[in-house]
Steps between C-alpha positions, in 0.01 A plus 500: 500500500602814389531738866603866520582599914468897521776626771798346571508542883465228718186377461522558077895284516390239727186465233644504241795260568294218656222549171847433273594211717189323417500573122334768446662778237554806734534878422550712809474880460637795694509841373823519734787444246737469719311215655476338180840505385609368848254201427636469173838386599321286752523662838218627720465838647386336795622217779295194462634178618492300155366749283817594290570167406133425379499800270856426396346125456230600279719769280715250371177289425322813322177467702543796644617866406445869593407837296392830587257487254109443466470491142785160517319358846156543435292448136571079530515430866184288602531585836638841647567508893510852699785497750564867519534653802213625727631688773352715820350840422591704841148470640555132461281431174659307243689675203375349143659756287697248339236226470333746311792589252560176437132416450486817267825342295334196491201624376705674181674191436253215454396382237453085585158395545395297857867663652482454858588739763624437821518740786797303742594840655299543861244749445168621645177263461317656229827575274492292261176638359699798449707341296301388299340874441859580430576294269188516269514900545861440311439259272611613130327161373198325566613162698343304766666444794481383861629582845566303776686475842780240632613696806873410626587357819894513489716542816806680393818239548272269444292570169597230273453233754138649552442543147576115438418362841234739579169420716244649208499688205171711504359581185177775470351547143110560377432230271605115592692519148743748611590282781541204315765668268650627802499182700716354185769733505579454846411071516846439453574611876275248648359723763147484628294790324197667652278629235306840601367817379700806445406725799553156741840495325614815577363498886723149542827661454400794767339292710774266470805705618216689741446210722952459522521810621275458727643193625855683510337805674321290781779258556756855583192619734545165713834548451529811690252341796757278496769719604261724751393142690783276453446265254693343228380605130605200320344259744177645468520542150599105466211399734268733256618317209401162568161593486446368141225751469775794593807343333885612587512724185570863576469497830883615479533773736709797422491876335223441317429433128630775226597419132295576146201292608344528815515848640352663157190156456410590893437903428337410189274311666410714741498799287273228253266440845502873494375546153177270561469647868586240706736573744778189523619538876704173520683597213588872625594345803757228328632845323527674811682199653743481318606858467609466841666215478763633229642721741467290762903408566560906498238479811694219667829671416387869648394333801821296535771824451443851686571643141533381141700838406878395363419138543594295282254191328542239283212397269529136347235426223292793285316306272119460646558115528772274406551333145433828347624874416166622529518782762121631412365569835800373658500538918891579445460852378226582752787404757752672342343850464388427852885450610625783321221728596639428871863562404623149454764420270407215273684213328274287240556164349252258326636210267322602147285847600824731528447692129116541526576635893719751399301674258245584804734553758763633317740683745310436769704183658829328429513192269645217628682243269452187719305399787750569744516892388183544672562325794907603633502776733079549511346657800191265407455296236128457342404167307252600236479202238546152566691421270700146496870701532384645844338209664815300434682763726580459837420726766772458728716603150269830465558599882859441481514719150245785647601842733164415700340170387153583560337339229107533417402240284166550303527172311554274782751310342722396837357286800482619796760259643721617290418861573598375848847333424603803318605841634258711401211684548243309268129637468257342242135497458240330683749349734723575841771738454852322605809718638835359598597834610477756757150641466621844452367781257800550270 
């Protein structure tokens, strides 16, 4: 089948790629030309574990390849996927300026009967009907098309194990013929497919990501019971998780959720709720949540010293989770602008999301070339991202290597007993703080 993926971002790559590796002929379009020359030569502008080899895979095969173009990537494709970006207005609606520029293009550029249209980007319930209004307003020739929606459900380090080991693929279309046509293209996955209409589509993916940040925001507010009453964060979340009905999935305590995904689906939710006036309490409250969890370790950390001013702090990860370079809502540079706002002197380092950091931060802290930059003569040292390169530390190494090893882990990535076999000052989330030195306000 002949596919053309609009956007190569993450979503559009990851698409694209995985729709090659099953043998369909792919044409993935950017108006970025920078992007597309960089994909060209076979490299991705973006960390995904796996993801430059499968386009490099499918290059030298021919089933895939990337333009800038509409009029090469759109008047034969059968079926045309949307995976342009849709990001937060500030009052928390949802941007569609490019779904509607690409609709518009599309629209100018068809010309095959019964083309398909598929909306993968996340976008309000009720959007895809404007796409369709788009792209018959634009049309230059009479054709008959169709739209649909196959929302994504891709964790970021993980998306091409969840786009060929996934739990569903959803697929929301008007007529039953649509869907069959759809269901074909995507058989070769072997992944159970719910069938639906277009509106229930669209309200799967918020709903979706909705209910995980809730389950992240409530699991942080036991978490901080935890510390007021004693308890142990990771015992209670193990004991929750063995309910079958509650299951041990995100119920990860920490600094709460950030990346591309779930802070922008929860506003436009509730800004959605708002549109149809109902007013979606749980969900403000999950936002609310986790606002103050991101700066929760600069709490713990002004409550620890008598002053930040001329300390000195370590920050090890920046990326919003690990396996990725994706700093989008990131609870590192919420930390970071709260350090430096209270005169601290900061040394970054994250394994892949150094480049993309710098570009927002800029001057603002010093770049460290290895792991170890960020954590030698540090007043404190904050633990941001889990990645793989940190856990495998060892604390008594960091307290040795730090000024003051007061450490405030937001990841939880040590145990406790090791917290207590190392000299240091170790405070995490949801869980006892442990000090193996004089309880003095430095």
């Amino acid at each position: 089948m002949k596919v053309t993926v609009i956007g190569a971002g993450y979503v559009g790559l990851v698409t694209g790629a995985s729709l090659s590796e099953i043998s369909h002929d792919v044409t993935v379009l950017d108006i970025d030309e920078e992007r597309v020359n960089l994909l060209k030569s076979g490299r991705s502008p973006l960390y995904e574990n796996g993801l430059d080899e499968l386009i490099q895979k499918q290059l030298e095969k021919g089933t895939i390849s990337f333009t800038t173009l509409y009029r090469d990537a759109i008047p034969q494709a059968e079926v045309i996927i949307l995976a342009v970006g849709t990001p937060s207005n500030d009052d928390g609606t949802c941007n569609l300026s490019a779904v509607e520029a690409a609709a518009n293009a599309i629209g100018s550029h068809l010309t095959l009967n019964d083309t398909i249209i598929v909306t993968k980007s996340t976008v309000p319930v009720g959007t895809n009907q404007k796409i369709k209004e788009w792209i018959m307003d634009s049309l230059t020739t009479p054709v008959h098309f169709s739209v649909a929606s196959i929302p994504e459900f891709l964790r970021e380090g993980s998306a091409l194990q969840d786009t060929f080991q996934g739990d569903r693929i959803v697929i929301g279309t008007e007529s039953e013929g649509t869907a069959s046509k759809l269901e074909e293209m995507v058989k070769p996955f072997q992944l159970p497919t719910l069938h639906t209409s277009i509106e229930s589509a669209e309200m799967i993916k918020y709903a979706s990501n909705a209910f995980l940040a809730t389950k992240i925001s409530f699991i942080n507010e036991i978490a901080s019971l935890c510390e007021k009453t004693g308890g142990n964060i990771e015992d209670v979340a193990r004991g929750m998780g063995m309910d079958h009905r509650i299951g041990p999935h995100f119920l990860q305590a920490g600094i709460g959720y950030g990346g591309s995904c779930f802070p922008k689906d929860t506003k436009a939710l509730v800004q959605l709720a708002g549109n149809v006036e109902h007013s979606f309490d749980l969900l403000e409250s999950v936002i609310h949540v986790n606002a103050g969890q991101r700066v929760k370790l600069v709490q713990k950390a002004k409550e620890h010293f008598t002053s930040l001013k001329g300390k000195k702090a370590g920050i090890l990860g920046l990326s919003f989770k690990p396996g990725t370079d994706d700093i989008r809502e990131a609870a590192s540079i919420e930390i970071i602008n709260e350090l430096v706002a209270s005169g601290v002197d900061v040394t970054v380092y994250d394994p892949v999301a150094m480049q993309k950091s710098e570009r927002i931060l800029g001057e603002l802290v010093s770049y460290g070339s290895h792991v170890f930059d960020a954590i030698e003569d540090q007043d404190m040292l904050f633990i941001v991202t889990e990645w793989e390169e940190f856990k495998l530390l060892r604390l008594k190494t960091i307290g040795k290597l730090m000024k003051h090893p007061v450490v405030f882990d937001g990841r939880n990535c040590f145990s406790l007993d090791e917290a207590r076999e190392a000299e240091v000052e170790y405070h995490s989330i949801g869980r006892p703080s442990v000090s193996n030195l004089l309880p003095k306000k430095i």
